[in-house]
FIMAR-409071 format. One record per residue (C-alpha): x, y, z; residue number from 1; residue in three letters. Coordinates in nm, 4 decimals. Example, Ala and Ser with C-alpha at 12.3 -4.5 7.8 and 13.67 -1.06 7.14 Angstrom:
PT         X         Y         Z    n  res
PT    1.2300   -0.4500    0.7800    1  ala
PT    1.3670   -0.1060    0.7140    2  ser
***
This chain:
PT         X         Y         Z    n  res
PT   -0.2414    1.5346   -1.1269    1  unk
PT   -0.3305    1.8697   -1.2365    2  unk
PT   -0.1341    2.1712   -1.3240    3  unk
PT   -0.2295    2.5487   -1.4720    4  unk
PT    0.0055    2.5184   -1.7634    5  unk
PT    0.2781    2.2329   -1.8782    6  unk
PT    0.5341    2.4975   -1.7303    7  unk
PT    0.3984    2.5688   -1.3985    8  unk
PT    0.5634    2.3877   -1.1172    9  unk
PT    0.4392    2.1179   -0.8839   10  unk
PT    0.3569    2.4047   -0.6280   11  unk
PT    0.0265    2.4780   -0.8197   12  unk
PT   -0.1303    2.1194   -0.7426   13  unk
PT   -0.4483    2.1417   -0.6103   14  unk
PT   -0.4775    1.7529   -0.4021   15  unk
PT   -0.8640    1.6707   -0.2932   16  unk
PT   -0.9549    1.4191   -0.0734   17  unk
PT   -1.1057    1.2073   -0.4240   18  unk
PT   -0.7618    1.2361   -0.6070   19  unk
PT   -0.5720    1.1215   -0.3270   20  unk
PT   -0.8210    0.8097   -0.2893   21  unk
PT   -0.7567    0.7470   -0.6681   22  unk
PT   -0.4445    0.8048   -0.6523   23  unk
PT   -0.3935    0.5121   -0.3305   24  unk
PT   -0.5986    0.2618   -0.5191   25  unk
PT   -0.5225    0.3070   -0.8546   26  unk
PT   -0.2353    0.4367   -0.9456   27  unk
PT   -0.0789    0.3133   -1.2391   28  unk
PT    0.3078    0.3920   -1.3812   29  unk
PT    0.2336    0.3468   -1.7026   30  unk
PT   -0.0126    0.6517   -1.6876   31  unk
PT    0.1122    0.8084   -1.4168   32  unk
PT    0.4464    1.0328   -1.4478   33  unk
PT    0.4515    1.2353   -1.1324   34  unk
PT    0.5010    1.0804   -0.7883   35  unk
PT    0.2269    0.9644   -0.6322   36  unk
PT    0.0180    1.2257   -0.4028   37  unk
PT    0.0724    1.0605   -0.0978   38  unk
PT    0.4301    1.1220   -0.0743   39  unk
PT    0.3188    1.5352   -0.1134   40  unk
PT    0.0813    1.4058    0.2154   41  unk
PT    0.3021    1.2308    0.3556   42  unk
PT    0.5699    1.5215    0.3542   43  unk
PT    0.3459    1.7629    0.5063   44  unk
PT    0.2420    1.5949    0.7789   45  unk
PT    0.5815    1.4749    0.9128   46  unk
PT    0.6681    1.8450    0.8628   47  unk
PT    0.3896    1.9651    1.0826   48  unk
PT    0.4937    1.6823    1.3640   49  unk
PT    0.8704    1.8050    1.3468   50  unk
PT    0.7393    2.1670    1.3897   51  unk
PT    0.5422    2.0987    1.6574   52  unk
PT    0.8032    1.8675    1.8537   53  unk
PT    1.0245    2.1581    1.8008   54  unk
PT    0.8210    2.3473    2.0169   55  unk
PT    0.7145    2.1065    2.2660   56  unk
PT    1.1683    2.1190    2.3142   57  unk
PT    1.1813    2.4994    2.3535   58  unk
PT    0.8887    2.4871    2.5597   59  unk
PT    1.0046    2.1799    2.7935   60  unk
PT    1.3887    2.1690    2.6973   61  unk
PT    1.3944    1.9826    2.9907   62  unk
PT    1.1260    1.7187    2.9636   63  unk
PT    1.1591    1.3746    2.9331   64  unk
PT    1.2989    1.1351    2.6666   65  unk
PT    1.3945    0.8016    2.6313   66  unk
PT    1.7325    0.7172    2.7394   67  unk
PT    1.7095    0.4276    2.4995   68  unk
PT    2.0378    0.3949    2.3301   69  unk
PT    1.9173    0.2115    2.0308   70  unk
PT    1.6363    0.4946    1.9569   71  unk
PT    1.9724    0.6991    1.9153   72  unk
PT    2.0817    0.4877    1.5602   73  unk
PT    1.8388    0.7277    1.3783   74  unk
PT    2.0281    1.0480    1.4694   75  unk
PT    2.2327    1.1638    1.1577   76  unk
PT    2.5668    1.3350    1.2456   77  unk
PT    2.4797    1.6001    0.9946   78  unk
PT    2.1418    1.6914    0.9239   79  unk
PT    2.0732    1.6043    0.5348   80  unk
PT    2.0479    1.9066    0.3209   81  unk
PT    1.7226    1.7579    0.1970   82  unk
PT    1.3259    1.8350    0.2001   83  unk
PT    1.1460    1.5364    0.3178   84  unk
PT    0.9200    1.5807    0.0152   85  unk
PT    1.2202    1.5395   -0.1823   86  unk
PT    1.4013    1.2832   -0.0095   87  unk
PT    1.0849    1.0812   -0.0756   88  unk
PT    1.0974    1.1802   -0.3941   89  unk
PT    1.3855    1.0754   -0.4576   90  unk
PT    1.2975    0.7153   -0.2955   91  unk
PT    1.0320    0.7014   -0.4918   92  unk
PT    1.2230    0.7539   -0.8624   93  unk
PT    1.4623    0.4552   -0.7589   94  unk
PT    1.2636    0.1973   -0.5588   95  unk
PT    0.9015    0.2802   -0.8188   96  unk
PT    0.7330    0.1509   -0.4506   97  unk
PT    0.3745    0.1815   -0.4861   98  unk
PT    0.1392    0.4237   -0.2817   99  unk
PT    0.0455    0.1527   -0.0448  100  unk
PT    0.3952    0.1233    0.0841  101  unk
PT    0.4022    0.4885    0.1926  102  unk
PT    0.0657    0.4544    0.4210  103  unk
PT    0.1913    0.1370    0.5069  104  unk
PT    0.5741    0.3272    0.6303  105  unk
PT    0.3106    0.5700    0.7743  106  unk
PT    0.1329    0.2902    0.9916  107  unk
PT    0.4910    0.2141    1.1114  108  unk
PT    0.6130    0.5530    1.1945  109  unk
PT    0.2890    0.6272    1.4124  110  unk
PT    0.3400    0.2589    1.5595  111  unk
PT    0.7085    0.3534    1.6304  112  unk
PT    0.5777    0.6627    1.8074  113  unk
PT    0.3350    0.4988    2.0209  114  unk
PT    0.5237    0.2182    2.1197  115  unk
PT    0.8683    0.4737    2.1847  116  unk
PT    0.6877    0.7221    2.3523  117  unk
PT    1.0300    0.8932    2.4245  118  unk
PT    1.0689    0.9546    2.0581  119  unk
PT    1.0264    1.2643    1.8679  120  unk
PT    1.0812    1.2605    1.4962  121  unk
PT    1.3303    1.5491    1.4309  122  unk
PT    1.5506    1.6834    1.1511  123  unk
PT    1.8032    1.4640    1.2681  124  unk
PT    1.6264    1.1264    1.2570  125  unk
PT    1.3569    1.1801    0.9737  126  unk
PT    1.5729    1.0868    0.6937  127  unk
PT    1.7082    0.7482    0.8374  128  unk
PT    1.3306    0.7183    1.0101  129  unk
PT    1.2013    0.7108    0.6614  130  unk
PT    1.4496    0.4653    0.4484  131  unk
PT    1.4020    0.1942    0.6804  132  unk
PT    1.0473    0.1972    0.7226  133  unk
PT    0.9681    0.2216    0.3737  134  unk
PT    1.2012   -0.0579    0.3142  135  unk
PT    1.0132   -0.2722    0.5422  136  unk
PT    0.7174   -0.1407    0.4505  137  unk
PT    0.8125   -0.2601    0.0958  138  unk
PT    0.8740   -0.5699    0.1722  139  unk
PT    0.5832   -0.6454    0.3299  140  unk
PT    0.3444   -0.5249    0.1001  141  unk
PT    0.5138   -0.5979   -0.2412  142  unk
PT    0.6389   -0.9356   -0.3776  143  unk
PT    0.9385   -0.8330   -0.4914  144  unk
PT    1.1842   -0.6165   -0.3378  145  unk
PT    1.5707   -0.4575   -0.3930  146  unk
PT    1.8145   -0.5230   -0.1470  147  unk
PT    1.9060   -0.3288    0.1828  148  unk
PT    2.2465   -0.2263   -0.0216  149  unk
PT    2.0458   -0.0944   -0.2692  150  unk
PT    1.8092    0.1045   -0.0385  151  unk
PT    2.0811    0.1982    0.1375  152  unk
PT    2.2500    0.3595   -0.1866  153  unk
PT    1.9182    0.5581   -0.2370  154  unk
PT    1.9404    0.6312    0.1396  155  unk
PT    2.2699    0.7946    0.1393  156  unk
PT    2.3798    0.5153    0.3736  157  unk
PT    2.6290    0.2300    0.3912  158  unk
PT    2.4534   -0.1508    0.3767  159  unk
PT    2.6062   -0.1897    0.7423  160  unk
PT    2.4024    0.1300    0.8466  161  unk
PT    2.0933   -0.0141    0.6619  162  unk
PT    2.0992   -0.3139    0.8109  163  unk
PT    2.1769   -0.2098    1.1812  164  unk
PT    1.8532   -0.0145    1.0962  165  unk
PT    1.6380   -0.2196    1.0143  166  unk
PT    1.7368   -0.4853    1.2873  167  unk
PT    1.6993   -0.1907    1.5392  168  unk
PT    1.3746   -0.0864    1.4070  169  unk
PT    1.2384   -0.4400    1.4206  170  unk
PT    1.3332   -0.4990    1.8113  171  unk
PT    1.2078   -0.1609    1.9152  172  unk
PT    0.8712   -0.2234    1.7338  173  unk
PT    0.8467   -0.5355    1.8669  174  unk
PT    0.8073   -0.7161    1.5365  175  unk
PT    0.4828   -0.5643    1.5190  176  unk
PT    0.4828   -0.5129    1.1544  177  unk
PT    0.1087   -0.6450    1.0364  178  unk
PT   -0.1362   -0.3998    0.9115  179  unk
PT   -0.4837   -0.5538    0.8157  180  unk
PT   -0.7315   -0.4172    0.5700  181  unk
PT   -0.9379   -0.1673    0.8487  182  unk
PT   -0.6266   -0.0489    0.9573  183  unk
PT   -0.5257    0.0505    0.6573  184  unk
PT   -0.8250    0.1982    0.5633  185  unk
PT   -0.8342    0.3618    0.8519  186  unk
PT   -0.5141    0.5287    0.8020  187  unk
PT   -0.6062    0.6339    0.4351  188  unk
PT   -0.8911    0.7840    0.5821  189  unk
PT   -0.6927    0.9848    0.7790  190  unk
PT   -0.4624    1.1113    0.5156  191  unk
PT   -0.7736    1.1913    0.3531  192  unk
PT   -0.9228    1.3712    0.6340  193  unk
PT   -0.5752    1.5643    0.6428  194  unk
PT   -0.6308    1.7113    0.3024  195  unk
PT   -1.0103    1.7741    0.3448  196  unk
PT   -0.9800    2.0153    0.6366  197  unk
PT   -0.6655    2.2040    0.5633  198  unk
PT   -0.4130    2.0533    0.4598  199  unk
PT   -0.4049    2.0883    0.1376  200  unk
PT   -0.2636    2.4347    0.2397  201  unk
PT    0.0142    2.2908    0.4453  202  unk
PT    0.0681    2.0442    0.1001  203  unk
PT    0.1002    2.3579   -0.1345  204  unk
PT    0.3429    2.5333    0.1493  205  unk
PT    0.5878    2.1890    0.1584  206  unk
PT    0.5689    2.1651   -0.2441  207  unk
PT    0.6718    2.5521   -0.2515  208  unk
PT    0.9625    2.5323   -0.0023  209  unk
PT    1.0687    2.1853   -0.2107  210  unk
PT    1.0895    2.3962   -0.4981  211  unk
PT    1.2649    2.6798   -0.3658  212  unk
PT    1.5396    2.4539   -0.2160  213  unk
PT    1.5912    2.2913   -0.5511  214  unk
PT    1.5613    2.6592   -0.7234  215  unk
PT    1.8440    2.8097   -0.5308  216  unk
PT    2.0450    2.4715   -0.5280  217  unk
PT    2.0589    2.4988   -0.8892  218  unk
PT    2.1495    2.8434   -0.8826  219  unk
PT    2.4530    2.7997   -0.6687  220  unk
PT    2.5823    2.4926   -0.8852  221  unk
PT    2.5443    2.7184   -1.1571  222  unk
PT    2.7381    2.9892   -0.9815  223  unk
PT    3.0273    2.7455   -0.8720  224  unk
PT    3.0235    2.6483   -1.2281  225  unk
PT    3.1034    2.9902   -1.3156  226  unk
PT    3.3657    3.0492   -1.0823  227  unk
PT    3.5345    2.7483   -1.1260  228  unk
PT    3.5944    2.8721   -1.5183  229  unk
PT    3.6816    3.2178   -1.4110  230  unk
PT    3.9327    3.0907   -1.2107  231  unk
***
C-alpha cells in the first residue's frame, strides 16, 4: 500500500486494479502490515448494495420478501455501532485469514442472494452476514482454522449464536459451498473491474467515513474520560 506521508491516514490510498491483483495473489504477512485491499473492496461494495436496498424499501415499502423465518437469524436486535470496513478489520487482525477467504465470503454472500431472493443485506444483518461466511469461507479455503467460539468472540456473538449461524447458513445455501478456480477468477475479476471504473472513489469515501467514526469515537472516550475525573 501507498500513502502521502507515514502520518497520513488510510483515507489517502490510492487502490488500482494491479495492486488489488497483487495484493489477492500475493500477499504476504511478513511484508505486509496493513489489511489486505480487498477488505477496503469488499466494504465498499456491500455499502453500495445496502444503499441501494435502502431505496428499493422506501421506494416499494411494500414489496415482497421472504417470509422465511430462518433468513430472520441474521437480524441483530441492535444495529452494531460499527463500519463494515472496520468490522472486517477487525476480523481480519484476529483470524490473519488470507485475501482469498474474503472473495471466497464474497462468492457466498452473492450465492446467498441469488439463491434467497427475498433477502436484502441491511444494517441489521451485515454484521452477522459477514462472521459466518467468512468463517466458512475460512474453512474451506485454509487448512487450519479457529473455532466457531473463537469467531464468535471476534464476532461479538455467543458460540450458540455462531453455531445456529452457520447451521442456518448451510441449509439455506443448500450446502452449496464449492467455488472452483474460474469462478474465482471470475469474481476477482469483478472486484477488479469495481475499482477500474469507479470505485476506487466509493473505496476512498468508505475509508474516510471509517476514519471519521473512529476519530470522533476517540474523542468522546476521551471526553468521558474527562468527566469521569471532574466528577
Amino acid at each position: 500500500m501507498e500513502s502521502s506521508s507515514s502520518s497520513s491516514s488510510s483515507s489517502s490510498l490510492i487502490i488500482s486494479p494491479r495492486k488489488l491483483r497483487t495484493d489477492l495473489y500475493s500477499y504476504s504477512y511478513e511484508q505486509d502490515s496493513n489489511s489486505p485491499l480487498v477488505i477496503s473492496v469488499l466494504a465498499s461494495l456491500i455499502e453500495r448494495t445496502m444503499a441501494r436496498n435502502e431505496r428499493i424499501a422506501k421506494n416499494n415499502p411494500r414489496g415482497a420478501l421472504s417470509r422465511n423465518q430462518r433468513i430472520g437469524v441474521f437480524d441483530c436486535r441492535e444495529t452494531p455501532d460499527m463500519t463494515i470496513q472496520s468490522y472486517l478489520e477487525r476480523i481480519f487482525r484476529y483470524t490473519r485469514a488470507g485475501p482469498s477467504v474474503y472473495v471466497v465470503a464474497y462468492v457466498y454472500i452473492d450465492r446467498f442472494c441469488q439463491i434467497n431472493p427475498g433477502f436484502r443485506i441491511s444494517a441489521s444483518n451485515v454484521h452477522r452476514l459477514l462472521i459466518t461466511t467468512i468463517m466458512i469461507a475460512s474453512k474451506y479455503v485454509e487448512d487450519m482454522n479457529y473455532r466457531n467460539s473463537y469467531y464468535a468472540r471476534v464476532g461479538g456473538l455467543t458460540t450458540n449464536e455462531m453455531n445456529e449461524l452457520e447451521v442456518d447458513f448451510l441449509f439455506l445455501m443448500g450446502f452449496k459451498l464449492h467455488v472452483n478456480v474460474s469462478v474465482f477468477e471470475s469474481y476477482c475479476s469483478h472486484l477488479e473491474r469495481e475499482v477500474s471504473i469507479g470505485g476506487g472513489y466509493q473505496i476512498e469515501r468508505t475509508l474516510r467515513c471509517a476514519e471519521e467514526i473512529k476519530s470522533k469515537q476517540i474523542v468522546e472516550r476521551r471526553y468521558n474520560r474527562i468527566a469521569r475525573v471532574t466528577l
